[in-house]
C-alpha positions in Angstrom: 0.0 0.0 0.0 0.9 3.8 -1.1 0.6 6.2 1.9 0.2 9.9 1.0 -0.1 12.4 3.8 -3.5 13.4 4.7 -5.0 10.6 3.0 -7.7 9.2 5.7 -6.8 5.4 6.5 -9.7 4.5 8.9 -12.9 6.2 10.4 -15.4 4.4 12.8 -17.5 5.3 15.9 -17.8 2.3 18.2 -20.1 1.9 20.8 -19.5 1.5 24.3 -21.8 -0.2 26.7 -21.4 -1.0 30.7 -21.5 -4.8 29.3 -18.3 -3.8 27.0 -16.9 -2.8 30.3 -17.5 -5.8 32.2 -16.1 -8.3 29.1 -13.3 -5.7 28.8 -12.9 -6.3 32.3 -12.6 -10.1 32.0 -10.4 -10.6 29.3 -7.7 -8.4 30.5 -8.0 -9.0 34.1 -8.7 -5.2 35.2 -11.4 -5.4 37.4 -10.9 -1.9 39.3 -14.0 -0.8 40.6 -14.1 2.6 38.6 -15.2 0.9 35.4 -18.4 -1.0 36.2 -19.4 0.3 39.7 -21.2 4.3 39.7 -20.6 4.7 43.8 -17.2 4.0 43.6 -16.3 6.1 41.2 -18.5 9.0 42.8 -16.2 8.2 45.8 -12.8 9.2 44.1 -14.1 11.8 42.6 -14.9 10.9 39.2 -17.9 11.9 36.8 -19.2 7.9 36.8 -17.9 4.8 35.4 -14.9 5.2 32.9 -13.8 2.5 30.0 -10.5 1.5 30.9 -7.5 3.8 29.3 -6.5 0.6 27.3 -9.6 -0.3 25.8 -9.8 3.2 24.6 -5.9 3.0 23.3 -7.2 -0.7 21.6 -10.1 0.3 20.0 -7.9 3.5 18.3 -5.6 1.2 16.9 -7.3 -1.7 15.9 -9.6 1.1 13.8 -6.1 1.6 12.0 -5.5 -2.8 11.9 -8.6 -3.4 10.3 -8.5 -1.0 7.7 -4.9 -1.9 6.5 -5.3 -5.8 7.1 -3.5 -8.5 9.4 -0.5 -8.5 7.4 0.1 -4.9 8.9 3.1 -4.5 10.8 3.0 -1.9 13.4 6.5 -0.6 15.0 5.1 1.8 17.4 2.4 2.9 19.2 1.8 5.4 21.9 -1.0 8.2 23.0 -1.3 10.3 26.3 -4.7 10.2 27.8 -6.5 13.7 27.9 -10.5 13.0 29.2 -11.6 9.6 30.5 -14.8 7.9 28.3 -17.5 8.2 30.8 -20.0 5.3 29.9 -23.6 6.0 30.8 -25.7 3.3 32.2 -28.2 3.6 29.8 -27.1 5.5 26.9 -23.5 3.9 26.7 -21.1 6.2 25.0 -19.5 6.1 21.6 -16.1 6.8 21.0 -14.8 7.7 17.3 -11.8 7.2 15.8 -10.0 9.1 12.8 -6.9 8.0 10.9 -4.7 10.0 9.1 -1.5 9.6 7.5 0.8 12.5 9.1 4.0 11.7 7.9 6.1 9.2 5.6 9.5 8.2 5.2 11.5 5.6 3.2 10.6 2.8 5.6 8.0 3.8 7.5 4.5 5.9 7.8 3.1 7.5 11.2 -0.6 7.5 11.1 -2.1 10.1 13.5 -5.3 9.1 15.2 -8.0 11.6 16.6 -10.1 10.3 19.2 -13.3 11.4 21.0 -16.1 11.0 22.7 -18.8 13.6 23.1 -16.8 16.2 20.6 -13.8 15.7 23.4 -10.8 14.6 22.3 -9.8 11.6 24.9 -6.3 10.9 23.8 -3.9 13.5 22.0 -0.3 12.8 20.4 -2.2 9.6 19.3 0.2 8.1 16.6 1.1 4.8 15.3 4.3 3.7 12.9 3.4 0.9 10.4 6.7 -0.5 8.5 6.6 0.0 4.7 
């Protein structure tokens, strides 16, 4: 695959229920509190239950995965978390994803990721490096 910068790699909204919490919660063995229980998280301070940091992180990049294929081999990856994704109890919350190629080189392109929730942007200095 050609990379150009600017062109748009991946776009998707995925929705986030208390259940994604919960399976999230089970398959990676985080079972803090503060992402499935709302009077705990009123208790340190936060505005309700959160999805976990890495689930946020996963879903950015796996946007990026499926768009380019398996075969895809990613070098780097890092993001700094900005705004947690509250998840409602009954409306859930949807995070969206945008990809972007930001830069290229002779062996490698760094796709820059944009990634909100409620027109916030949750994680900033998102970018991934895929080899060439």
């Amino acid at each position: 695959m050609s990379y150009t910068v600017g062109d748009v790699i991946a776009e998707r909204t995925v929705h986030l229920t208390r259940e994604s919490l919960v399976r999230y919660a089970g398959a990676s063995g985080d079972f803090n509190p503060i992402h499935y229980r709302d009077d705990i998280a009123a208790s340190v301070g936060l505005p309700g239950v959160l999805a976990h940091g890495m689930l946020t992180m996963g879903l950015a990049s796996s946007a990026v995965v499926a768009a380019l294929g398996d075969s895809v081999n990613v070098t780097e990856y890092g993001v700094r978390f900005t705004r947690p994704v509250v998840v409602d109890p009954e409306n859930g919350a949807d995070v969206s994803v945008l990809a972007k190629v930001g830069a290229v080189d002779e062996t490698s392109a760094r796709i820059d990721l944009t990634v909100k929730h409620a027109d916030t942007t949750v994680l900033v200095k998102a970018q991934l490096r895929v080899a060439l």
